[in-house]
N, CA, C and O atoms as a Tinker XYZ file with bonds, in Angstrom:
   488  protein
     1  N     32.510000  -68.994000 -118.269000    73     2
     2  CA    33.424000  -68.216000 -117.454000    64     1     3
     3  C     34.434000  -69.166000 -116.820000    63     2     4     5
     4  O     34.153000  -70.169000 -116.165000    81     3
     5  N     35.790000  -68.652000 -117.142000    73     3     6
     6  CA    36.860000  -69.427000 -116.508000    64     5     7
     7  C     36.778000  -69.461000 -114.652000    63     6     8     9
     8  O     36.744000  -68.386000 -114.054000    81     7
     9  N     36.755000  -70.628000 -113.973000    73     7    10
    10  CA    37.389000  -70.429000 -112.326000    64     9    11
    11  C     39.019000  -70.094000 -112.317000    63    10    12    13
    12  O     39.956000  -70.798000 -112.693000    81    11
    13  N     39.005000  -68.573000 -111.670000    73    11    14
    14  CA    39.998000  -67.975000 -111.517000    64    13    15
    15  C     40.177000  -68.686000 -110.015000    63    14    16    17
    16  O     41.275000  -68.214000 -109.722000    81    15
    17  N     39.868000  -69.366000 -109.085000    73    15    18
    18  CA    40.211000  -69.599000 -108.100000    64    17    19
    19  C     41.077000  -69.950000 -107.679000    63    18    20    21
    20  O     41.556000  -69.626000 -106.592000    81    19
    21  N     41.619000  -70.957000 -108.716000    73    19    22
    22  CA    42.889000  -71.816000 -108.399000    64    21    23
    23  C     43.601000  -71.221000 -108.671000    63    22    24    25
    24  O     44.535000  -71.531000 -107.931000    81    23
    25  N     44.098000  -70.008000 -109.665000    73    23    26
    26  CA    45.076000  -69.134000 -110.073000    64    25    27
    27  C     45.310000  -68.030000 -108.636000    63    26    28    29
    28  O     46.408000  -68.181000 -108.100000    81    27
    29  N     44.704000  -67.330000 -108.214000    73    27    30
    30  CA    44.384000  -67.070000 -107.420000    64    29    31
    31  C     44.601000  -67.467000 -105.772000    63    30    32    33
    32  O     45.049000  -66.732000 -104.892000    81    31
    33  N     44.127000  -68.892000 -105.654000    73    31    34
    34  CA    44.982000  -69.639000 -104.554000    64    33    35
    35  C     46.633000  -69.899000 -104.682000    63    34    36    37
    36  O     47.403000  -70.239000 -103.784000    81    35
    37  N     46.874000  -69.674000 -105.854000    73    35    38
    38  CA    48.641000  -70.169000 -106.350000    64    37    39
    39  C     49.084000  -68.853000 -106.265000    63    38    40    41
    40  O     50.280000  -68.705000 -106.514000    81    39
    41  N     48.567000  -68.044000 -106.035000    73    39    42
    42  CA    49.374000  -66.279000 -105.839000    64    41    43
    43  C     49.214000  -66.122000 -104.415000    63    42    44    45
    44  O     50.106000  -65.676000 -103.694000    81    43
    45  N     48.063000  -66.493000 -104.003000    73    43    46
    46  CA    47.849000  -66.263000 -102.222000    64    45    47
    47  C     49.182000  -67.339000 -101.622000    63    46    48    49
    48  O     50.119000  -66.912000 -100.946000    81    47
    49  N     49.052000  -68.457000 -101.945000    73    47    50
    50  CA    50.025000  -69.599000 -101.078000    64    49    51
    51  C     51.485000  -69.089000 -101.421000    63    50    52    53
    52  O     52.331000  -69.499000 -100.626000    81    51
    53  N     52.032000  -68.147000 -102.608000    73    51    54
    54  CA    52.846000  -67.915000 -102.811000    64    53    55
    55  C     53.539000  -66.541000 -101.823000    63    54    56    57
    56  O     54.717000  -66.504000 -101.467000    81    55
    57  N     52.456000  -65.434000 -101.493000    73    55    58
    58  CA    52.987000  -64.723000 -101.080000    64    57    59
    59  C     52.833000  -64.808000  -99.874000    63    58    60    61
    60  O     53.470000  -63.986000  -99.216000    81    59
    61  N     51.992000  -65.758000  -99.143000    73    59    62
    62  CA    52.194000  -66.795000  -97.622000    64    61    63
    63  C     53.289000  -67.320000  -97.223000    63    62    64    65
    64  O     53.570000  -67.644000  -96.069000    81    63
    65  N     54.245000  -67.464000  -98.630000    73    63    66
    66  CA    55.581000  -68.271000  -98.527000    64    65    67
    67  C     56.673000  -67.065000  -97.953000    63    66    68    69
    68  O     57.415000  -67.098000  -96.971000    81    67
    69  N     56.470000  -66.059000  -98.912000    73    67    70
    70  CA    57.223000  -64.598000  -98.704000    64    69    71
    71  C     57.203000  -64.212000  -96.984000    63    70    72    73
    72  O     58.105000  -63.900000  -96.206000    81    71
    73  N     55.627000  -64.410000  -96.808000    73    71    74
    74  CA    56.187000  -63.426000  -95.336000    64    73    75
    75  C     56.054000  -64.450000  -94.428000    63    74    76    77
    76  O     55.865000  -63.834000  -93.379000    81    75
    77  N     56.028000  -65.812000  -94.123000    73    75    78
    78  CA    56.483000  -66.682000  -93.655000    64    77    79
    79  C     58.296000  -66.382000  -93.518000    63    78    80    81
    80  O     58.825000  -65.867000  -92.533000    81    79
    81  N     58.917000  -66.783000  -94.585000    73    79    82
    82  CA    60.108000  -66.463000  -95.043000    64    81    83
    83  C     60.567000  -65.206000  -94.167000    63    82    84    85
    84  O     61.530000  -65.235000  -93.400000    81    83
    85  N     59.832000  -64.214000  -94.363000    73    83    86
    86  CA    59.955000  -62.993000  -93.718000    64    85    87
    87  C     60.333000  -62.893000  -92.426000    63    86    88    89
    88  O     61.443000  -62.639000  -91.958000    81    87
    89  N     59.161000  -63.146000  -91.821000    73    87    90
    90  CA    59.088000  -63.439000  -90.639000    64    89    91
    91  C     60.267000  -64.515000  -89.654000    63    90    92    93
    92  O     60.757000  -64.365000  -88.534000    81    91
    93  N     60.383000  -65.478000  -90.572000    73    91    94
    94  CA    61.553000  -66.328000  -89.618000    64    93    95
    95  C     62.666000  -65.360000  -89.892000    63    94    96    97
    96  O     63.436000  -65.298000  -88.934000    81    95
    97  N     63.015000  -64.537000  -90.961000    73    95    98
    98  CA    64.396000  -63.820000  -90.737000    64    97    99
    99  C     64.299000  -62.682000  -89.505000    63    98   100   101
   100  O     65.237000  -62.276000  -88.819000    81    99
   101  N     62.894000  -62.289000  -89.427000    73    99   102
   102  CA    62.938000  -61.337000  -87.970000    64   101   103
   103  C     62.710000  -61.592000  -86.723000    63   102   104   105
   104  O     62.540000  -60.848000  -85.757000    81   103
   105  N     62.728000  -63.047000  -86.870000    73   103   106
   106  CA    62.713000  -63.695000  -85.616000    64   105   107
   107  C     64.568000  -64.053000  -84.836000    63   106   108   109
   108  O     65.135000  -64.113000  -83.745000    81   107
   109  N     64.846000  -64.198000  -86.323000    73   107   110
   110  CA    66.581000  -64.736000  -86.156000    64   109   111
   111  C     67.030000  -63.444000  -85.872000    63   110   112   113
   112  O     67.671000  -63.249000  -84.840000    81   111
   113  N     66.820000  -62.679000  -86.524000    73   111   114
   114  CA    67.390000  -60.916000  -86.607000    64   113   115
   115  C     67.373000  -60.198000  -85.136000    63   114   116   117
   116  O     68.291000  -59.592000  -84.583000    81   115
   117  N     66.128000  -60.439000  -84.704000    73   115   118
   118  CA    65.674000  -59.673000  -83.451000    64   117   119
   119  C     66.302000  -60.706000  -82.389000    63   118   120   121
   120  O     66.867000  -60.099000  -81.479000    81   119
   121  N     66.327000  -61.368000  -82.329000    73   119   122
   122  CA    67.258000  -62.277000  -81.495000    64   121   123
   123  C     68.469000  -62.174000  -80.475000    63   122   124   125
   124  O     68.858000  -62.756000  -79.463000    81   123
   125  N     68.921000  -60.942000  -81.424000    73   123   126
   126  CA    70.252000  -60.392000  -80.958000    64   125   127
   127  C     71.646000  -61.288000  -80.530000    63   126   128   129
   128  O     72.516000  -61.121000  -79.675000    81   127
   129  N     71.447000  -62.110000  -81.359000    73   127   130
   130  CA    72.557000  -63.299000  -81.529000    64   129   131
   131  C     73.289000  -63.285000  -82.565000    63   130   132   133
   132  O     72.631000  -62.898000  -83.530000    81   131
   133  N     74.703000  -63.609000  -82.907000    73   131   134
   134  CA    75.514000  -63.079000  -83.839000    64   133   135
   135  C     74.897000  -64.769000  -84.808000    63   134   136   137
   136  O     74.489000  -64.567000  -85.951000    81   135
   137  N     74.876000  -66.270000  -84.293000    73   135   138
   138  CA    74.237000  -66.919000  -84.998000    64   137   139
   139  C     72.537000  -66.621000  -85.610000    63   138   140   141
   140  O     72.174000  -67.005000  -86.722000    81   139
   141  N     71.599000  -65.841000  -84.594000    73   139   142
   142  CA    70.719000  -65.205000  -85.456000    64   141   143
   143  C     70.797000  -64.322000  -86.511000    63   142   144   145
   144  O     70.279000  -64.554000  -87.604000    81   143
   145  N     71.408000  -63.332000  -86.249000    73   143   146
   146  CA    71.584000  -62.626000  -87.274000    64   145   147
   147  C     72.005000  -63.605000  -88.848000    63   146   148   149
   148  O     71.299000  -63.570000  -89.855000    81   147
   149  N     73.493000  -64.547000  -88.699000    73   147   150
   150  CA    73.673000  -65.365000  -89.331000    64   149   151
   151  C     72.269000  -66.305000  -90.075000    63   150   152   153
   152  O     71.834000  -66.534000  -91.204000    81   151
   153  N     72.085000  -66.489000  -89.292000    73   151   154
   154  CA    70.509000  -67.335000  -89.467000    64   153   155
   155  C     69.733000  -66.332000  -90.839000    63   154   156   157
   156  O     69.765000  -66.580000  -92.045000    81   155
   157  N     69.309000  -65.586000  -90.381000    73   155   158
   158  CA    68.687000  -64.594000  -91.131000    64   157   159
   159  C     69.221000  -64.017000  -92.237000    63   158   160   161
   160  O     68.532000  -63.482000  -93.105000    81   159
   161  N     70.569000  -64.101000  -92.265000    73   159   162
   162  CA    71.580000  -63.741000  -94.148000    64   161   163
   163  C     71.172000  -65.032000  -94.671000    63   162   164   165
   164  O     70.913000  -65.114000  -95.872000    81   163
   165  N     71.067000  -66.219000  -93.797000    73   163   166
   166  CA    71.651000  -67.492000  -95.109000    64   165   167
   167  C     69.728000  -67.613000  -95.479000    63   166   168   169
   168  O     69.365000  -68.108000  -96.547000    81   167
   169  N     68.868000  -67.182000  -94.619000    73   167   170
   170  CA    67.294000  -67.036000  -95.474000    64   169   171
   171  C     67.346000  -66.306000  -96.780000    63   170   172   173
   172  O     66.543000  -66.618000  -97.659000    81   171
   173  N     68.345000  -65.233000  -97.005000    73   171   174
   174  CA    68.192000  -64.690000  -97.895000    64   173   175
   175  C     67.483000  -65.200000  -99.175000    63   174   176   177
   176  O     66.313000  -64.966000  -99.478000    81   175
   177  N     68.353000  -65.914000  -99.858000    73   175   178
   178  CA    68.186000  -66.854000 -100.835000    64   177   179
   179  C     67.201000  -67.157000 -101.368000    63   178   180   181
   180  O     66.980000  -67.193000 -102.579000    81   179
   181  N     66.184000  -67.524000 -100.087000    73   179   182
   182  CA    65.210000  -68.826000 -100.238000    64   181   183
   183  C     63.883000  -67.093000 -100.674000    63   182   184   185
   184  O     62.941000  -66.991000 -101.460000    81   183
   185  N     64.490000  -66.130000  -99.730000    73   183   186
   186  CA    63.450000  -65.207000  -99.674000    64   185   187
   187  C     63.337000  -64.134000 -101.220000    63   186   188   189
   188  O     62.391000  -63.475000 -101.651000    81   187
   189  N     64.630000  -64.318000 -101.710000    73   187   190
   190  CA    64.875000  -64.122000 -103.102000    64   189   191
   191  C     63.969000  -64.517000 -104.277000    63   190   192   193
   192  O     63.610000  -63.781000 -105.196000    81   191
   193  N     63.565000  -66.228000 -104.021000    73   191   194
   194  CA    63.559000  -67.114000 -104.600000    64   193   195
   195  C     61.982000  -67.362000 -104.392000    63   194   196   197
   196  O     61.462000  -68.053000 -105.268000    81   195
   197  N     61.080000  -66.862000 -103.278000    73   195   198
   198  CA    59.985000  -66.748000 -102.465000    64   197   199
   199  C     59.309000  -65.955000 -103.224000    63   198   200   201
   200  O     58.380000  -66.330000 -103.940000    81   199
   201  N     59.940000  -64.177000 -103.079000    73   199   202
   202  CA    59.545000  -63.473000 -104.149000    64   201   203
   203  C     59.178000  -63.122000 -105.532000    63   202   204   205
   204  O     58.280000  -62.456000 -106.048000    81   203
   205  N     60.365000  -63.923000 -106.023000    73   203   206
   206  CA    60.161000  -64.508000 -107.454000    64   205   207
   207  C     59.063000  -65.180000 -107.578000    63   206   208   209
   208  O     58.273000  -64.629000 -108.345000    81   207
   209  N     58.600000  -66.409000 -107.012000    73   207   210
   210  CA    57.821000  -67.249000 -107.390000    64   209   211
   211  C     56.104000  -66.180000 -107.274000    63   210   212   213
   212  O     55.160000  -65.955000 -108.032000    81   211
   213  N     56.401000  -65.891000 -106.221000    73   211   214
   214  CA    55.488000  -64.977000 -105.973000    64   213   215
   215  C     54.801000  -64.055000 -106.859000    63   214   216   217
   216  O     53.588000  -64.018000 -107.064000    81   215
   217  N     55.847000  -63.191000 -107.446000    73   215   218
   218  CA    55.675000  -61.971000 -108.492000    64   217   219
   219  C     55.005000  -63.039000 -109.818000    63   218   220   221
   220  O     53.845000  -62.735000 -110.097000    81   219
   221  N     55.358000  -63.757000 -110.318000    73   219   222
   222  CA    54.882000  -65.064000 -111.322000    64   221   223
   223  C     53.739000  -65.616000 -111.343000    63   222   224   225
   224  O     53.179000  -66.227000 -112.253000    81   223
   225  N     53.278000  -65.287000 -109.892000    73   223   226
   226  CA    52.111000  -66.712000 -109.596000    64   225   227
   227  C     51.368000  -64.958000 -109.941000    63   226   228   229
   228  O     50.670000  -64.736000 -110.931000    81   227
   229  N     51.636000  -64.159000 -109.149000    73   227   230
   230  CA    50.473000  -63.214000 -109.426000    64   229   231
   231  C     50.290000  -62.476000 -110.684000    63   230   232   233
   232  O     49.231000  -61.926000 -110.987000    81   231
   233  N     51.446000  -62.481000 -111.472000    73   231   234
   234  CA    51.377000  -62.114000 -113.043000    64   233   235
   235  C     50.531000  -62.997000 -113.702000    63   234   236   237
   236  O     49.620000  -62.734000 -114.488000    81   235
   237  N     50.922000  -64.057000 -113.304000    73   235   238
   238  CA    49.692000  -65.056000 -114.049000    64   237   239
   239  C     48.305000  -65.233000 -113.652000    63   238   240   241
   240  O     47.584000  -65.743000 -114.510000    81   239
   241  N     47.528000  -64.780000 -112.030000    73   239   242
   242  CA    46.574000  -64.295000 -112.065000    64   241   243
   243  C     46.345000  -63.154000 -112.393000    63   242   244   245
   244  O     45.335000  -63.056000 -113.091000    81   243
   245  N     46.876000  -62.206000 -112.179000    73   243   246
   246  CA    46.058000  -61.101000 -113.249000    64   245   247
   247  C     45.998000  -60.887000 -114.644000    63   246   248   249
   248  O     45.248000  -60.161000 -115.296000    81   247
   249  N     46.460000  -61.266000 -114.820000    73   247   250
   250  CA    46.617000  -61.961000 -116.789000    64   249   251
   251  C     45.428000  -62.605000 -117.237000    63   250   252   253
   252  O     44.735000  -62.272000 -118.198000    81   251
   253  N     45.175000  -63.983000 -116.105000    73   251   254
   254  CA    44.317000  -64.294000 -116.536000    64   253   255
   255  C     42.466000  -64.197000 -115.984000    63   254   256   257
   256  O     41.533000  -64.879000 -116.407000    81   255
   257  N     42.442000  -63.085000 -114.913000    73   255   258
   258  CA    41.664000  -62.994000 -114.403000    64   257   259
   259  C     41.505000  -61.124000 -115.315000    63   258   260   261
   260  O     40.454000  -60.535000 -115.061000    81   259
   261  N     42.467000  -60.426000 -116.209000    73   259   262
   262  CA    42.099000  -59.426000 -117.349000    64   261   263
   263  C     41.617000  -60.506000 -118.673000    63   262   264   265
   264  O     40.715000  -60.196000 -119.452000    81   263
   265  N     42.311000  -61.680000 -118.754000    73   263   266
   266  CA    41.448000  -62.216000 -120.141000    64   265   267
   267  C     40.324000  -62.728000 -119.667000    63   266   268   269
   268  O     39.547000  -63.175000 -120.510000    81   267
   269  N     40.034000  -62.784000 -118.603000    73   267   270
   270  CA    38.336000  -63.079000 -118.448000    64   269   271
   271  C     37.612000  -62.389000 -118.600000    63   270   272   273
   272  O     36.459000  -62.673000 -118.924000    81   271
   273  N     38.042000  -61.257000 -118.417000    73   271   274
   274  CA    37.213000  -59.822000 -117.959000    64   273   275
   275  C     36.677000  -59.267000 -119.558000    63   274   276   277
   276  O     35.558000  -58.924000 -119.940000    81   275
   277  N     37.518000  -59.319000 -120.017000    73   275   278
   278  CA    37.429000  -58.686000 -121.511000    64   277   279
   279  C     36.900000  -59.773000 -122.458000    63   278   280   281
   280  O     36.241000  -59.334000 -123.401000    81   279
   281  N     37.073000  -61.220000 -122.389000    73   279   282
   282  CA    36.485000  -62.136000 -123.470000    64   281   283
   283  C     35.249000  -62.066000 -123.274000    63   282   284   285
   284  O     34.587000  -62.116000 -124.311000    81   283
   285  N     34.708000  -61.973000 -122.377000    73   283   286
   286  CA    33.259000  -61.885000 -122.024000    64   285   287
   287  C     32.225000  -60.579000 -122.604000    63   286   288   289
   288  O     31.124000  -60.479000 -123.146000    81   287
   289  N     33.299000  -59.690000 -122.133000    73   287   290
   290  CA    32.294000  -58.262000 -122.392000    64   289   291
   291  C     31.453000  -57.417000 -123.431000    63   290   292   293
   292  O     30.919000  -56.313000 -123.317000    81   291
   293  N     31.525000  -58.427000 -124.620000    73   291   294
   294  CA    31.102000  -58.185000 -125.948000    64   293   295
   295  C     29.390000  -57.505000 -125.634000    63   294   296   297
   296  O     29.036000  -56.327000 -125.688000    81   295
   297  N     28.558000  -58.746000 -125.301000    73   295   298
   298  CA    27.028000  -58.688000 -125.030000    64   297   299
   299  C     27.177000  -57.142000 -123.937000    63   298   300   301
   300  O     26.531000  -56.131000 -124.211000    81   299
   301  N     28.074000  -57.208000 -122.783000    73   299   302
   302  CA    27.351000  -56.354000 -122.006000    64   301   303
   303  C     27.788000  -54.776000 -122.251000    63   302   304   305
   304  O     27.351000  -53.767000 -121.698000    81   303
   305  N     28.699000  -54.901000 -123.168000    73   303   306
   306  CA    28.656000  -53.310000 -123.484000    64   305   307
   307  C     28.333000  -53.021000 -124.912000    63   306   308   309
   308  O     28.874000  -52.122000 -125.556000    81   307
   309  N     27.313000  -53.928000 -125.425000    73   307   310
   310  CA    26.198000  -53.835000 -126.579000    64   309   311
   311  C     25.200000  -52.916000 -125.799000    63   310   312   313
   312  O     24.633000  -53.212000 -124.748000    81   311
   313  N     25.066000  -51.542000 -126.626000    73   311   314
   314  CA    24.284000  -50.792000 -126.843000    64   313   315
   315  C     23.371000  -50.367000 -127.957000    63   314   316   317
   316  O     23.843000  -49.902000 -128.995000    81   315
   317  N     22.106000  -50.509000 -127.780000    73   315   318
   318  CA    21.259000  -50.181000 -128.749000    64   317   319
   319  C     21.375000  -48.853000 -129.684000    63   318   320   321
   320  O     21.309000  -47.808000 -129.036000    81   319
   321  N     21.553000  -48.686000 -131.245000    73   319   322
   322  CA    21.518000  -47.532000 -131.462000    64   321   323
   323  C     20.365000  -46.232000 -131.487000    63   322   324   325
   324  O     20.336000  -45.041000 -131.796000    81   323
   325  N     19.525000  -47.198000 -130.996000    73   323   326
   326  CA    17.971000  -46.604000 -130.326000    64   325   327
   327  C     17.322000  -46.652000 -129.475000    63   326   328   329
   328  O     16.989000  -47.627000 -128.802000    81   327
   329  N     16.939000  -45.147000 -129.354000    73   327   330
   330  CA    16.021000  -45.750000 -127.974000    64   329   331
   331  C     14.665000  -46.288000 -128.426000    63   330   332   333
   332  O     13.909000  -46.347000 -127.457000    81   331
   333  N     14.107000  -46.691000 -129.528000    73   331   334
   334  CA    12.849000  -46.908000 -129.982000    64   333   335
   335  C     12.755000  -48.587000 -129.731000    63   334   336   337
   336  O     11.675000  -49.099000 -130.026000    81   335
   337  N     13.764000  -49.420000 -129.233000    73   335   338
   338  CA    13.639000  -50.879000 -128.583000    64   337   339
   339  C     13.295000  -51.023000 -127.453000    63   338   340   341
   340  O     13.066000  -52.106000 -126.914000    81   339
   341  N     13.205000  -49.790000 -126.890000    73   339   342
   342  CA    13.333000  -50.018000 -125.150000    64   341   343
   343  C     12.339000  -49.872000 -124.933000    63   342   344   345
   344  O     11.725000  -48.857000 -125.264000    81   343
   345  N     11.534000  -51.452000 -123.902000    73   343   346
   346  CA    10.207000  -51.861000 -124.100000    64   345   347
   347  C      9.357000  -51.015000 -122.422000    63   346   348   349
   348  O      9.981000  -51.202000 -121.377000    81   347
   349  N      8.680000  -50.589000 -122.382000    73   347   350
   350  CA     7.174000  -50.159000 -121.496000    64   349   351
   351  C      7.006000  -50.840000 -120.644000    63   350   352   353
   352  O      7.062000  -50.550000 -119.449000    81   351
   353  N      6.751000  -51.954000 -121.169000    73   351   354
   354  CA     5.781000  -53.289000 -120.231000    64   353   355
   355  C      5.430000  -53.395000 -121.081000    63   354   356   357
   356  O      5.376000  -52.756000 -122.132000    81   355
   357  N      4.943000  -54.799000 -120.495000    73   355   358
   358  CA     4.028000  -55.784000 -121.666000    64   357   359
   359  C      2.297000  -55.217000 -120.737000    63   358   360   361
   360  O      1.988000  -55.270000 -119.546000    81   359
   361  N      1.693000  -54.825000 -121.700000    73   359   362
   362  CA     0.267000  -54.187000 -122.010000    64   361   363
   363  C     -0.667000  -54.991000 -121.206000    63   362   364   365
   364  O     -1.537000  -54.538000 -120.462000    81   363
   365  N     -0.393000  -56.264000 -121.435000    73   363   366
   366  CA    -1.257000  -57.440000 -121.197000    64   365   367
   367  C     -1.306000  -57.517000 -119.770000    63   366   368   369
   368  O     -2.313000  -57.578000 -119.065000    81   367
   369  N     -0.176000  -57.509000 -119.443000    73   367   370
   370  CA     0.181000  -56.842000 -117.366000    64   369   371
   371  C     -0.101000  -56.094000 -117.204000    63   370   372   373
   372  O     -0.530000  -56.160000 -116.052000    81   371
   373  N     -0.271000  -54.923000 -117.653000    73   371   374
   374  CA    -1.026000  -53.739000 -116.717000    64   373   375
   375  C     -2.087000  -53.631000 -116.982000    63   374   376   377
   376  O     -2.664000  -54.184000 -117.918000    81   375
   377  N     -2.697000  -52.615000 -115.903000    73   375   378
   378  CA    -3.871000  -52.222000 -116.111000    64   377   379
   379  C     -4.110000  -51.199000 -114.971000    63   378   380   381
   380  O     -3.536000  -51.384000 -113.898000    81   379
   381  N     -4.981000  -50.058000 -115.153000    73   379   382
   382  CA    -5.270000  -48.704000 -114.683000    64   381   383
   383  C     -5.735000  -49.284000 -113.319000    63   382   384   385
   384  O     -6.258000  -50.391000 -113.448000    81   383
   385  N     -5.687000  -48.888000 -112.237000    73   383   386
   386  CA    -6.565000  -48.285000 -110.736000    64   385   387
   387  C     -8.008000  -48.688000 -110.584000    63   386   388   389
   388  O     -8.603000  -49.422000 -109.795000    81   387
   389  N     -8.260000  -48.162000 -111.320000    73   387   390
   390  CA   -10.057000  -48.616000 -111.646000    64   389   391
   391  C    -10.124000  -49.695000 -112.276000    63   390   392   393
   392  O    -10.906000  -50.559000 -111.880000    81   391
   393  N     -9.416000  -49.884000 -113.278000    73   391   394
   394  CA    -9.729000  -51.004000 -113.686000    64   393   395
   395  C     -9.946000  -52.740000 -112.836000    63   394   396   397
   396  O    -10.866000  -53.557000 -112.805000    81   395
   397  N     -8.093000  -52.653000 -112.045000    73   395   398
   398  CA    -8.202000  -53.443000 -111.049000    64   397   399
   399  C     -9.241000  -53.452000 -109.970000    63   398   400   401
   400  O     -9.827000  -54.500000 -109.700000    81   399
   401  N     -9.568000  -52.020000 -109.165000    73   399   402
   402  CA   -10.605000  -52.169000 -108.569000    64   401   403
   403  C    -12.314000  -53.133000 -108.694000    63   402   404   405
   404  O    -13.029000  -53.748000 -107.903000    81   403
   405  N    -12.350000  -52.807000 -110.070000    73   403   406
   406  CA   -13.400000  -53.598000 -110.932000    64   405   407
   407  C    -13.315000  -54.730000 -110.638000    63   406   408   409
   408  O    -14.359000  -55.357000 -110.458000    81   407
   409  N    -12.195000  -55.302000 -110.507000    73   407   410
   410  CA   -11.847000  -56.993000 -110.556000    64   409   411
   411  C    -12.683000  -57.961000 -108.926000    63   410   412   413
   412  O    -12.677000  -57.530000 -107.773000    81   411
   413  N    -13.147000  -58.963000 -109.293000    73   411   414
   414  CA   -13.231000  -59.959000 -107.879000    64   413   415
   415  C    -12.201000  -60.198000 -107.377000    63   414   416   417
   416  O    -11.191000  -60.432000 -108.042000    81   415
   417  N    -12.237000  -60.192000 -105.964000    73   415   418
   418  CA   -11.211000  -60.868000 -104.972000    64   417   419
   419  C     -9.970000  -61.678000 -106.180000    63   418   420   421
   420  O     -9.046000  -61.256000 -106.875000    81   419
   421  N    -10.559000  -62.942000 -105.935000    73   419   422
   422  CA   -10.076000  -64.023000 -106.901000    64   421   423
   423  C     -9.365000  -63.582000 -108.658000    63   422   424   425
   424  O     -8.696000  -64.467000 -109.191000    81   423
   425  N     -9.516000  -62.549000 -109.257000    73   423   426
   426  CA    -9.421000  -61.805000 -110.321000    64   425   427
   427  C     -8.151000  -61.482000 -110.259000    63   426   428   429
   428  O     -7.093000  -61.885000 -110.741000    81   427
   429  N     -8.549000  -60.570000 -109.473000    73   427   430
   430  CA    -7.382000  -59.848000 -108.514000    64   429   431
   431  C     -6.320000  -60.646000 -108.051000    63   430   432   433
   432  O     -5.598000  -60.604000 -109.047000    81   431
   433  N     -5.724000  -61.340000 -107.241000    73   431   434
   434  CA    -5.078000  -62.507000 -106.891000    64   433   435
   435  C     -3.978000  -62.576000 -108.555000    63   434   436   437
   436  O     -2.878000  -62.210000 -108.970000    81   435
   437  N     -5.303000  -63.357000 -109.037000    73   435   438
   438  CA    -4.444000  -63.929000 -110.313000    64   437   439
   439  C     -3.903000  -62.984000 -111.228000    63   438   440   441
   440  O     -3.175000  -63.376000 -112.140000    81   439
   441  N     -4.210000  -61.657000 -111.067000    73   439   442
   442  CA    -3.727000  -60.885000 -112.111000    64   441   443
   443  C     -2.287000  -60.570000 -111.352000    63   442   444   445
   444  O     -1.291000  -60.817000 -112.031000    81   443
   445  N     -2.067000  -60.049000 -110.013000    73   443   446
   446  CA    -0.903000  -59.821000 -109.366000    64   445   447
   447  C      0.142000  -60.829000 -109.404000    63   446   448   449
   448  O      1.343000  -60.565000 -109.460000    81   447
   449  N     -0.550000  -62.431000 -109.357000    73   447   450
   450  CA     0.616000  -63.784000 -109.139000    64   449   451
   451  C      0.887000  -63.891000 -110.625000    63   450   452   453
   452  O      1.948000  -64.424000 -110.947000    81   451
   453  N      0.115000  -63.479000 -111.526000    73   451   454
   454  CA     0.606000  -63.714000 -113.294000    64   453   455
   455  C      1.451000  -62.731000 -113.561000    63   454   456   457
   456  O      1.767000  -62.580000 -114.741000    81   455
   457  N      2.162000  -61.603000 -112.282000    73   455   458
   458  CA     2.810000  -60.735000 -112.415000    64   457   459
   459  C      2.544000  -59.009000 -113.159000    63   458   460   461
   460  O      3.319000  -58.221000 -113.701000    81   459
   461  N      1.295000  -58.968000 -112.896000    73   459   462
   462  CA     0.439000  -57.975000 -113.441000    64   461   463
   463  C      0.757000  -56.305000 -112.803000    63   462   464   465
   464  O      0.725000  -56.306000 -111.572000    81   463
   465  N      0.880000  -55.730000 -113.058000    73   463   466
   466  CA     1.152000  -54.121000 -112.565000    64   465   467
   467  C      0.402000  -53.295000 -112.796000    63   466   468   469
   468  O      0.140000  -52.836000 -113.908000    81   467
   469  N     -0.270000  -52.846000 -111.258000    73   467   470
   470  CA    -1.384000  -51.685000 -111.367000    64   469   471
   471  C     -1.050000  -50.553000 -111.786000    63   470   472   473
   472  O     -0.014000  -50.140000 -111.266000    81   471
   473  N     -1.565000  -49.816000 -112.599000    73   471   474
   474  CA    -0.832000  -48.304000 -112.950000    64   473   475
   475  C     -1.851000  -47.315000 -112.380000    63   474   476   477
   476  O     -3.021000  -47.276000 -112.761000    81   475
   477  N     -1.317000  -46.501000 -111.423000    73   475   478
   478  CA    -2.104000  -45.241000 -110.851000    64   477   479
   479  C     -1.754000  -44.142000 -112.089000    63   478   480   481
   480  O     -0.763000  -43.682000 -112.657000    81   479
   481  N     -3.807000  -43.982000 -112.143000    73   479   482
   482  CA    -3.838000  -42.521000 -112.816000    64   481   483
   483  C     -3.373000  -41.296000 -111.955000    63   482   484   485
   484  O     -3.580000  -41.055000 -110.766000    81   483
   485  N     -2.507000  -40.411000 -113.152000    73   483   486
   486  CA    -2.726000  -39.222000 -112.334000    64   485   487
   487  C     -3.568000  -38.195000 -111.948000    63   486   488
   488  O     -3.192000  -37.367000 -111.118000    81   487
């Protein structure tokens, strides 16, 4: 499996840049200064240019965080064309109510830690 992380961090830092960017133009804007306002046209540019990079960084994570998704998925959407594979338990692990009862202390123990499963009769 590919680390999408770093793709991922390069779309986050990108659109950090955007409303950074953002933000200083509504700082100049709200200002109510004819050089703020000024301030805030000549950001344009950069915020143009912010976006762009932005829209890119995240095309390229989801691009490559869909070719992960799908190169992988072969095994897990393998379905059996039967249900006659689909296993019970293993035999050797279980055993009936009574039966376990039968068992010593110590018996007992080891059949549960060898991962053993009591089956109640009905």
């Amino acid at each position: 499996m590919i680390d999408l992380k770093p793709y991922f961090d390069a779309a986050r830092a990108a659109d950090d840049e955007v409303q950074r960017i953002m933000n200083d133009m509504n700082q100049h804007y709200t200002a109510g200064t004819e050089e703020g306002k000024q301030a805030a046209l000549d950001l344009r540019p950069a915020l143009a240019e912010a976006k762009e990079k932005a829209a890119d960084a995240n095309k390229l994570y989801l691009s490559m965080r869909d070719a992960a998704a799908t190169s992988n998925s072969a095994a897990r959407e393998f379905v059996p064309a039967t249900d006659h594979l689909k296993e019970t338990g293993d035999p050797a692990k279980e055993m009936t109510r009574q039966e376990f009862d039968a068992l010593n202390a110590a018996a007992k123990v080891k059949f549960i830690k060898a991962g053993g499963a009591v089956i109640e009769s009905d």
